[in-house]
C-alpha positions as CSV (number, residue, x, y, z in Angstrom):
1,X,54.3,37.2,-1.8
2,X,54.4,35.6,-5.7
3,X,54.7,37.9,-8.2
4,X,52.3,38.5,-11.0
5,X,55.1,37.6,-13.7
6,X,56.3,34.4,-11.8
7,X,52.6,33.3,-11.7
8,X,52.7,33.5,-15.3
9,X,55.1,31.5,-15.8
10,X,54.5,29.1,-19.0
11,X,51.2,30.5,-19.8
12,X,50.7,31.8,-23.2
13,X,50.2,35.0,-23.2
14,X,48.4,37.2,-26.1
15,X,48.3,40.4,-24.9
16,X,49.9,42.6,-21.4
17,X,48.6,45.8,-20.4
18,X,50.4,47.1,-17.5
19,X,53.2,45.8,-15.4
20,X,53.7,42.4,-14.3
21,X,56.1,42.9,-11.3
22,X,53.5,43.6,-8.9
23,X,52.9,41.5,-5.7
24,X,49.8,38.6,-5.9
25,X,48.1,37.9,-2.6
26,X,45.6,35.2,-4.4
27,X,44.3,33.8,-7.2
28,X,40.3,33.5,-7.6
29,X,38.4,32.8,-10.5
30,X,35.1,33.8,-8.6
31,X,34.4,37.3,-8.3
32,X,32.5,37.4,-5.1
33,X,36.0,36.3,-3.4
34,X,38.3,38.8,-4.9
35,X,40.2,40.9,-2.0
36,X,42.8,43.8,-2.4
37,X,45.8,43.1,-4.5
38,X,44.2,39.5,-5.6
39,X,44.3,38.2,-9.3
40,X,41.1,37.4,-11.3
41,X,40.6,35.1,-13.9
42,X,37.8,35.2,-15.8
43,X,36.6,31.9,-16.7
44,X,33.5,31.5,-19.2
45,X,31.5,28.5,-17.4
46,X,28.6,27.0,-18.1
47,X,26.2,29.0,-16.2
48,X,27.9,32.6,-16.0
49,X,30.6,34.3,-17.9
50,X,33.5,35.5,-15.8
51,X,34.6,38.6,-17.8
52,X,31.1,40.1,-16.8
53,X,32.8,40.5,-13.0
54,X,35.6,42.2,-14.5
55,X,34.7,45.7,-13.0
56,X,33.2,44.2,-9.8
57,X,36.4,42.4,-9.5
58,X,38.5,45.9,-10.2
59,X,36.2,47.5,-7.6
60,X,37.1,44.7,-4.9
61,X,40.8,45.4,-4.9
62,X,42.0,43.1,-8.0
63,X,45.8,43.9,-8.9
64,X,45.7,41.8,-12.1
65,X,42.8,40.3,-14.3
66,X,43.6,37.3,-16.9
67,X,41.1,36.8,-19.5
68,X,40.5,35.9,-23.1
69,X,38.8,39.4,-24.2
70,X,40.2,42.8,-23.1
71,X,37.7,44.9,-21.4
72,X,36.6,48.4,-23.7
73,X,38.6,50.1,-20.2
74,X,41.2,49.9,-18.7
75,X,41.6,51.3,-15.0
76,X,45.2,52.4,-14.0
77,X,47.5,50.7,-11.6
78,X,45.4,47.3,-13.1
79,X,47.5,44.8,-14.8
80,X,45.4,43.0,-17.5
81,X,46.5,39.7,-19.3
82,X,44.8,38.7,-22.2
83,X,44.9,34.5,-22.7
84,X,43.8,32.3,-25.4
85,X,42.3,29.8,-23.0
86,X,41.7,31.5,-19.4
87,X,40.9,27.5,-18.3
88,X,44.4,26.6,-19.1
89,X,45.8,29.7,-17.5
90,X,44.3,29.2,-14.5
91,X,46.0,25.6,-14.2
92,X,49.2,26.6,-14.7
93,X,48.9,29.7,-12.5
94,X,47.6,27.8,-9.7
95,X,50.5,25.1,-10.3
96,X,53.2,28.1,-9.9
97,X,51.4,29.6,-7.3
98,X,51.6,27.0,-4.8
99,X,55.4,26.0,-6.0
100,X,54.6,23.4,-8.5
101,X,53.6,20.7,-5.3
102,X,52.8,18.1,-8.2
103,X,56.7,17.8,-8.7
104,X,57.9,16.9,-5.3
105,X,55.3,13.7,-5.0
106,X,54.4,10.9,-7.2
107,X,51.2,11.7,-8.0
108,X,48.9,8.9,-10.2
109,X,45.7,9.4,-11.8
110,X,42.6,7.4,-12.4
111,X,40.5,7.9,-15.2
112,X,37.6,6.1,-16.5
113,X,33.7,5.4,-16.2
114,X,33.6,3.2,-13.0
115,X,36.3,2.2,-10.7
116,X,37.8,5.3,-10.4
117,X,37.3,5.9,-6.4
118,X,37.7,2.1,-5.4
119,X,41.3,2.4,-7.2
120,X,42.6,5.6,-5.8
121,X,40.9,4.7,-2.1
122,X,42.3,1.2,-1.9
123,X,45.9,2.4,-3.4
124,X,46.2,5.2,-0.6
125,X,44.7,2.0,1.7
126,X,47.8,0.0,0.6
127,X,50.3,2.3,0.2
128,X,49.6,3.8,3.7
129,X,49.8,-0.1,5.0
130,X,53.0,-0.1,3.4
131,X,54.1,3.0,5.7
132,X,54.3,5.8,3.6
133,X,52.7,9.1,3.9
134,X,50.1,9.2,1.4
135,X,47.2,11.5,-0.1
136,X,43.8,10.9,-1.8
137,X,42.0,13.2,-3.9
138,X,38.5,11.4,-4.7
139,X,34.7,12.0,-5.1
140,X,34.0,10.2,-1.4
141,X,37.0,12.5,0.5
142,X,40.1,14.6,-0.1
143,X,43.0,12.8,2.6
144,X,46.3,14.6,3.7
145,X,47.6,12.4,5.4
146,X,45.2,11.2,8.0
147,X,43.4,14.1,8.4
148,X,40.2,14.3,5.8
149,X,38.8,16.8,4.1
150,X,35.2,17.3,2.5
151,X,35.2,16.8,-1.2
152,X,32.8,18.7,-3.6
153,X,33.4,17.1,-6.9
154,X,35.3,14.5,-8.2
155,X,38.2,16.5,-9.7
156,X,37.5,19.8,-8.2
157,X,39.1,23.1,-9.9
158,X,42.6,24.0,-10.2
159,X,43.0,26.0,-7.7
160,X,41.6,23.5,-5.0
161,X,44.5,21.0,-6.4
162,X,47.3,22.5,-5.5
163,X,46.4,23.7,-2.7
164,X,45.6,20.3,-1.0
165,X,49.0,19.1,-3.1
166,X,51.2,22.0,-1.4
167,X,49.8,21.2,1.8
168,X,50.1,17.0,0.8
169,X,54.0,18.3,0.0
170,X,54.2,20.3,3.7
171,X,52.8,17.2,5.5
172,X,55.9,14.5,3.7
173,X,53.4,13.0,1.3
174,X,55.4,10.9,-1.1
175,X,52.4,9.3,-2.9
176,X,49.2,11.2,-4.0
177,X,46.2,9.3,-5.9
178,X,43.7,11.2,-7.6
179,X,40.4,10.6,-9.3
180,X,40.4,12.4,-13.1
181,X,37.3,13.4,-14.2
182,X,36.4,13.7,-17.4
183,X,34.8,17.5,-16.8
184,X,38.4,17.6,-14.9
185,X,40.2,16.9,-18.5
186,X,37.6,18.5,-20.2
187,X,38.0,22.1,-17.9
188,X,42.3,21.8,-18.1
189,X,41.8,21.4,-14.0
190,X,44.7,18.9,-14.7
191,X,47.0,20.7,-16.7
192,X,50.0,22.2,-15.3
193,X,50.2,19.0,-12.7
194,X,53.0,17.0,-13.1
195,X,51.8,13.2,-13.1
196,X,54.1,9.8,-12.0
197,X,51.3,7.6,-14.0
198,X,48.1,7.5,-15.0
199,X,45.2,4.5,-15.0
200,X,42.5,3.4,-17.4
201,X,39.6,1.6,-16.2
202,X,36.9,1.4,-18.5
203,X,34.4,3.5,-20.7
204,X,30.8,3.0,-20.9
205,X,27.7,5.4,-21.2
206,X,28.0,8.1,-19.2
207,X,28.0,12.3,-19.0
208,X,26.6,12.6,-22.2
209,X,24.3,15.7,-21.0
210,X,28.0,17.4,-20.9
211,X,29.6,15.8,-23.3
212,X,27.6,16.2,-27.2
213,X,28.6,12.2,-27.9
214,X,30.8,9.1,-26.8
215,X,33.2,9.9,-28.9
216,X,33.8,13.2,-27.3
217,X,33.8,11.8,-24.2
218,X,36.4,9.1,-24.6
219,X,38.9,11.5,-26.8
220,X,38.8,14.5,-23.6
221,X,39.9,10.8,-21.7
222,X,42.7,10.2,-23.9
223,X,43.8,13.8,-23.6
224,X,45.1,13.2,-20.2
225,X,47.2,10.1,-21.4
226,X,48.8,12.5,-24.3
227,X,49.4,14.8,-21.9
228,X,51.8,12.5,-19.8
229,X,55.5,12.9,-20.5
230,X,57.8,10.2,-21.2
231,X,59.1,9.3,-17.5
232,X,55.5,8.8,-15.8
233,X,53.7,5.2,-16.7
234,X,50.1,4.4,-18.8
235,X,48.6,1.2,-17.8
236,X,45.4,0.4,-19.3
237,X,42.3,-2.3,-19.2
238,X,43.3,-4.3,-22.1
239,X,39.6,-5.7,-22.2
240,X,38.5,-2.7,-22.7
241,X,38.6,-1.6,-26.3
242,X,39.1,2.0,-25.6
243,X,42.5,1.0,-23.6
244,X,44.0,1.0,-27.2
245,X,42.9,4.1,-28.0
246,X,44.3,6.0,-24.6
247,X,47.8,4.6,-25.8
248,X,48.0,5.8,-29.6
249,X,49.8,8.9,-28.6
250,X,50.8,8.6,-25.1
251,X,55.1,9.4,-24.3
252,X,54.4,7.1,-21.2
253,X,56.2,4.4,-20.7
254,X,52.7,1.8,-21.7
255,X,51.2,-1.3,-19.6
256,X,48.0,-3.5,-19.8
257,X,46.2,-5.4,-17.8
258,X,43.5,-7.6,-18.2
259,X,41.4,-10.5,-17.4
260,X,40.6,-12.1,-20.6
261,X,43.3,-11.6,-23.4
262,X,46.7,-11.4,-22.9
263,X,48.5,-8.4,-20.9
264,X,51.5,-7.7,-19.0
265,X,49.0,-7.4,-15.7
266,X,47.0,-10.8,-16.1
267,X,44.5,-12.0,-13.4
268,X,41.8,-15.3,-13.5
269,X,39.0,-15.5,-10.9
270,X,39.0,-18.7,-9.7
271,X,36.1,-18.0,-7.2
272,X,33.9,-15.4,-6.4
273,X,31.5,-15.5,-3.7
274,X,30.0,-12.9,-0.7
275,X,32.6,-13.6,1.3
276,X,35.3,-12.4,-1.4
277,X,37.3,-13.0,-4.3
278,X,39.8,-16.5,-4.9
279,X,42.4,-14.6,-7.6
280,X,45.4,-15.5,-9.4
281,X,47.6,-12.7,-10.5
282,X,50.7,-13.2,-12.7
283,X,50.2,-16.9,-11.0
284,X,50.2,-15.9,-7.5
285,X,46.8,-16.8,-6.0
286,X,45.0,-14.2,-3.6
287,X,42.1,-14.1,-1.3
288,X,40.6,-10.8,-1.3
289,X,37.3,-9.6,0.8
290,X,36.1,-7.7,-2.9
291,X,33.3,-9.1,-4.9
292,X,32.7,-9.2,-8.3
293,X,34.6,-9.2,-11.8
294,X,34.6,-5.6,-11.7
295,X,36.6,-5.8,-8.4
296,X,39.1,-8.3,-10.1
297,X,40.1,-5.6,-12.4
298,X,40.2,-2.9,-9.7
299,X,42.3,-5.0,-7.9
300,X,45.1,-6.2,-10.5
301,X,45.2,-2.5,-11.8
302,X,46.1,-1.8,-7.8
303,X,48.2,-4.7,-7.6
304,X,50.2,-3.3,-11.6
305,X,50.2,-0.2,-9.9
306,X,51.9,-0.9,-6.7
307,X,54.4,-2.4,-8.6
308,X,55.2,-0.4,-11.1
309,X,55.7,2.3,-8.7
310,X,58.1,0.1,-6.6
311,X,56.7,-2.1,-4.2
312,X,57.9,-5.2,-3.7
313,X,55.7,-8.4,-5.1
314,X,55.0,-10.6,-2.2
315,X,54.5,-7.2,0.2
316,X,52.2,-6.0,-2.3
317,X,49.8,-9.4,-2.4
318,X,49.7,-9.8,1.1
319,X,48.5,-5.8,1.7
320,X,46.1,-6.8,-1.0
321,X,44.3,-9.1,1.1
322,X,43.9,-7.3,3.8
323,X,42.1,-4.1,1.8
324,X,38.0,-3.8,2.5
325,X,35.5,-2.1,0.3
326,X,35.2,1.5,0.1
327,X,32.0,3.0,1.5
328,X,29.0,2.6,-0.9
329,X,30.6,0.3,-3.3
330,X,29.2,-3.3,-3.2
331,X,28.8,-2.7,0.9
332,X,26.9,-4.8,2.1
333,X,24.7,-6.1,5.6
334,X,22.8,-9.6,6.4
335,X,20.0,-9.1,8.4
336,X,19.3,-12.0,11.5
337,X,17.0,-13.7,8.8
338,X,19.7,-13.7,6.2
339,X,18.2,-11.3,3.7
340,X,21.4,-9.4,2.5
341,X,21.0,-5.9,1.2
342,X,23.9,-4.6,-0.9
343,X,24.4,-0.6,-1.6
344,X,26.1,0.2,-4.7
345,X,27.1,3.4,-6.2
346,X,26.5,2.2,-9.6
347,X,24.9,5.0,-11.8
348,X,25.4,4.3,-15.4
349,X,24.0,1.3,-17.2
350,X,27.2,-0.1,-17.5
351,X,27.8,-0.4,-13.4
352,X,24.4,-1.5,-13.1
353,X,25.1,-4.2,-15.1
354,X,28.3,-5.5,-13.5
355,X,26.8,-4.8,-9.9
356,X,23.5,-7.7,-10.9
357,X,25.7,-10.2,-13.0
358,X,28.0,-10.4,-9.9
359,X,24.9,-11.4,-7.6
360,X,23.5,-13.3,-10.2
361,X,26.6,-15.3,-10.4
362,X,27.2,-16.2,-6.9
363,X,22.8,-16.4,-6.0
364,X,22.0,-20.4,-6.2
365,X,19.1,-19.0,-8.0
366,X,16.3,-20.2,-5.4
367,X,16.4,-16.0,-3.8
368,X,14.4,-13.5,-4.7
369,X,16.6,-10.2,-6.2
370,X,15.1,-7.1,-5.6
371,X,16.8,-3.9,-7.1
372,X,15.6,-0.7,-6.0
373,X,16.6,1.7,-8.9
374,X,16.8,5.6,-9.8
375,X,18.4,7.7,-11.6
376,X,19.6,11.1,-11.0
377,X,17.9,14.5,-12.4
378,X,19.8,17.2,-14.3
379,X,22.2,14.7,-16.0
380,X,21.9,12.2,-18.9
381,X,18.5,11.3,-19.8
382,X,19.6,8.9,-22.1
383,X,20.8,6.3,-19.9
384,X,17.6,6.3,-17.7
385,X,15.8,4.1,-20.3
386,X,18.6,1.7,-20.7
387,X,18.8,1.2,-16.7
388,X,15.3,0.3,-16.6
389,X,16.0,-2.6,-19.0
390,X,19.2,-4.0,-17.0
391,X,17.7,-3.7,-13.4
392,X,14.8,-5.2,-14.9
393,X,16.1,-7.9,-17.2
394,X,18.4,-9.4,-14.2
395,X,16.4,-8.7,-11.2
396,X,13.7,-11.0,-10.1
397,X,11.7,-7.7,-9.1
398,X,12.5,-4.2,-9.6
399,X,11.1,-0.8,-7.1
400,X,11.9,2.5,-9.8
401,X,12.1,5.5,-7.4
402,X,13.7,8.8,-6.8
403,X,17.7,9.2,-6.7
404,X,18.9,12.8,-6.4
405,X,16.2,14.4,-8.8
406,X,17.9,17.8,-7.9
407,X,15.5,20.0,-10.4
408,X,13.8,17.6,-12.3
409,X,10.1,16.2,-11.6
410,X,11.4,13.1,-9.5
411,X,7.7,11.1,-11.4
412,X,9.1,12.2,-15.2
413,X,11.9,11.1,-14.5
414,X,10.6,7.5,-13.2
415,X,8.5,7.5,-15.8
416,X,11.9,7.4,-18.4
417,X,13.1,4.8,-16.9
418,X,9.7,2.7,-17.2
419,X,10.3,3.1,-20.9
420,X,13.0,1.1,-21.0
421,X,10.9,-1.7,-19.3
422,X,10.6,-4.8,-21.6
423,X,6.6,-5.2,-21.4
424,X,7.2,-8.8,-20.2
425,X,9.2,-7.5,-16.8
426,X,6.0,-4.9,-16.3
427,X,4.8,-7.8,-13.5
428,X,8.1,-7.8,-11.5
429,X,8.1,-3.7,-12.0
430,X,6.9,-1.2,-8.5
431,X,7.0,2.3,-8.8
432,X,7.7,4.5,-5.5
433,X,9.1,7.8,-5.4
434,X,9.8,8.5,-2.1
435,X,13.1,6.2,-1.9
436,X,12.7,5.1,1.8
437,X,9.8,4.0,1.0
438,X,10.7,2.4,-1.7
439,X,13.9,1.1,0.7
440,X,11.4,-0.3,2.8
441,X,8.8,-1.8,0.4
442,X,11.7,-4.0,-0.7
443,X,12.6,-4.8,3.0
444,X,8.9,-5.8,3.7
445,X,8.8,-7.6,0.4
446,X,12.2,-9.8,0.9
447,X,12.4,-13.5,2.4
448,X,14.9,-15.6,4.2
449,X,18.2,-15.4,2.1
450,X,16.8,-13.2,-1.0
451,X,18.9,-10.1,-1.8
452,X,17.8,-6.6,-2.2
453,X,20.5,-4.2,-4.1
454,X,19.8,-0.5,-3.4
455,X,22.2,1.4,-6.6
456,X,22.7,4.7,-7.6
457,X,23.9,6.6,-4.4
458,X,26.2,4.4,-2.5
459,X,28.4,6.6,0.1
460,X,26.3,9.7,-0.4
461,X,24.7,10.8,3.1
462,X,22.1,13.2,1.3
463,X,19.2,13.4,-1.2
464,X,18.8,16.4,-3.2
465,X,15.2,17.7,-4.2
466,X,14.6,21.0,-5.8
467,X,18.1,22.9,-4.7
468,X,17.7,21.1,-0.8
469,X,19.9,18.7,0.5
470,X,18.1,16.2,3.4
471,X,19.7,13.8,5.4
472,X,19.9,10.5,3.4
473,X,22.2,7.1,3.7
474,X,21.4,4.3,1.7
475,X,23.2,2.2,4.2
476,X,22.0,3.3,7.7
477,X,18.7,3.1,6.1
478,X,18.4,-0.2,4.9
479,X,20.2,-1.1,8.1
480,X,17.6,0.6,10.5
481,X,14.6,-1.1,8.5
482,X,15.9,-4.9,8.5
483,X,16.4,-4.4,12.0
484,X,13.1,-3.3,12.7
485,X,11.3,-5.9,10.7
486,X,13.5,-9.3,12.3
487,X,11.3,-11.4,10.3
């Protein structure tokens, strides 16, 4: 059993009523899971307030409440702590809770628009290769080990941390990777965790229905650089002008990388075709089975990151080569009649973008490229326009349909992404809002050798329409139907 006042260990505390010596069974945040002799912390979200469960909590059993504003009253034998930030309290009382399991791995976080799960995937990939006992924390899974567990979000909440990094620590887990989340930075879900390093991949357009503008949402990035101490490392996309920015006040000790101006990470592409990538890195040429430029990066930020966290050089490039894609991201199938159809996650203009210049630059240009397109509902409606006008200025035909609308009128939002049309693409444009149809108007409408792209959901297995989740994979999709058709 913890106690209350070792729980509270380094959190800043305003105000304590009562006594703090009392035995903690757990720590919840949601009041619907509050048992006897349990702590809550009431957290003020974004759809409900916490400190309106305060009594309900009481009534379950609660020992201890943390919050930000005292009740009007107080109940007797209830310890109540007030906080300035019950966010930040929560970290760090979920950090002491499970023994602080950050400190007794190397843990390393990714940051960054795109690239974040590729990175942390292919680094546990490598690492586990190399024989150690490793952990992944990612939007796709959470891994202890070998054994997998589901993941809900892509940095999910404090609690949920260190609990998978206590059990990591249980199971001799010397290296963790972890996708960071801007909501993660942005909710303190990070704070209290001790990191080894921390990468920076990119920044483009994205969240900005959470976050009020860009430059919000690359300063909450930089937090979790200023936030490292002195002893862990910050290596940063050099060609990527934000990467400056994510060092100005970092203690890390600070790295670059990059593909086009100098860096102490440098890589060239000297080929890139379906079959993989032809790289040199720090002049040391590599074969790998990734595609794309945006690949190249991913892979010499693995490659600066395997060595900066000890692994020898020539080990490292030769584990390199062996590493596939992860699910979802630039996958890809060739049908008996050589039509290849490619599933990408990308979801932000930016991603979309890379995703269609790679094609473009390894297509001879005779193929048809068919993008089927959508964009997700309840998030940024700003960037629906704007993917319109990629898929549509470097595609040879473009099918708008449905992603996960969640909420939203799957046709409005179709019809936002039409906008961004240039009126001479409106020929190569199809609407289609169911998305297997859409999936399969583009397998009907492909030739021998053209290329269909499918982007937006990559390794998700569901679509999600008006609160309902359905069965749904890109991949065994597009699969089934070229199979069927054997044109």
């Amino acid at each position: 059993m913890n106690l209350l006042k070792d729980i509270l260990y380094k959190v800043s505390l305003n105000k304590v009523v009562g006594n703090t010596a009392v035995a903690v069974r757990d720590l919840t945040f949601d009041s619907r899971k509050v048992g006897l002799d349990d702590v809550f912390i009431a957290i003020r979200g974004t759809q409900s307030d916490g400190h309106e469960y305060i009594k309900m909590a009481v009534d379950k059993g609660a020992i201890a409440i943390v919050c930000e504003e005292m009740p009007a009253n107080f109940v007797n034998g209830i310890t109540y702590v007030q906080v300035t930030d019950s966010q930040q309290a929560l970290a760090m009382m979920a950090a002491n809770y499970f023994g602080n399991p950050s400190e007794k791995l190397k843990l390393v976080g990714v940051t960054g628009t795109n690239g974040k799960t590729t990175i942390t995937s292919l680094l546990y990939n490598l690492f586990t290769e190399a024989g150690y006992e490793c952990g992944l924390l990612s939007t796709v899974k959470i891994l202890v080990g070998k054994k997998t567990y589901k993941a809900t979000h892509t940095t999910p909440d404090s609690l949920t941390i260190n609990k998978y990094l206590q059990k990591m620590v249980e199971a001799g887990v010397e290296f963790c990777f972890m996708e960071v989340s801007s909501h993660g930075i942005h909710q303190k879900r990070t704070e209290g965790l001790q990191f080894k390093g921390g990468i920076f991949t990119n920044l483009s357009h994205d969240h900005l229905d959470y976050h009020k503008d860009f430059k919000e949402y690359r300063d909450v990035k930089k937090v979790f650089f200023d936030q490292l101490p002195k002893q862990a490392f910050a290596l940063v996309n050099a060609d990527d002008k934000n990467g400056s920015v994510m060092l100005q006040n970092t203690k890390a000790k600070k790295y670059t990388y990059a593909l086009k101006r100098y860096a102490d990470y440098k890589a060239q592409m000297l080929e890139n075709q379906f079959s993989g990538l032809l790289l040199k890195i720090n002049n040391n040429e590599l074969w790998t089975k990734l595609i794309g430029s945006f690949n190249a990066y991913n892979m010499l930020a693995i490659y600066a990151t395997a060595e900066l966290l000890g692994l020898e050089q020539m080990e490292t490039l030769q584990l390199l080569s062996t590493l596939q894609s992860v699910d979802g991201r630039f996958q890809y199938t060739v049908s008996e009649s050589n039509i290849t159809a490619i599933v990408d996650y990308a979801h932000t203009p930016d991603a979309l973008k890379n995703v269609l210049e790679t094609i473009n630059a390894i297509r001879t240009g005779n193929e048809e490229l068919i993008t089927v397109v959508g964009c997700g509902g309840d998030r940024d409606t700003t960037k629906r326009p704007k993917m319109g006008k990629i898929a549509a200025s470097l595609s040879t035909k473009i099918i708008i349909t449905s992603d996960n609308p969640r909420t939203e009128d799957p046709e409005a939002i179709i019809e936002q992404i039409e906008a961004g049309v240039p009126a001479e693409h409106f020929k190569k444009m199809l609407s289609i809002t169911d998305r297997e149809q859409a999936i399969k108007t583009a397998c009907q409408m492909a030739a021998q050798n053209d290329i269909i792209l499918i982007a937006g959901k990559g390794h998700e297995t569901y679509q999600e329409i008006q609160g309902k989740r359905t069965d749904f994979d890109d991949f065994k999709i597009v699969n089934q139907l070229l199979t069927a058709l054997k044109k």
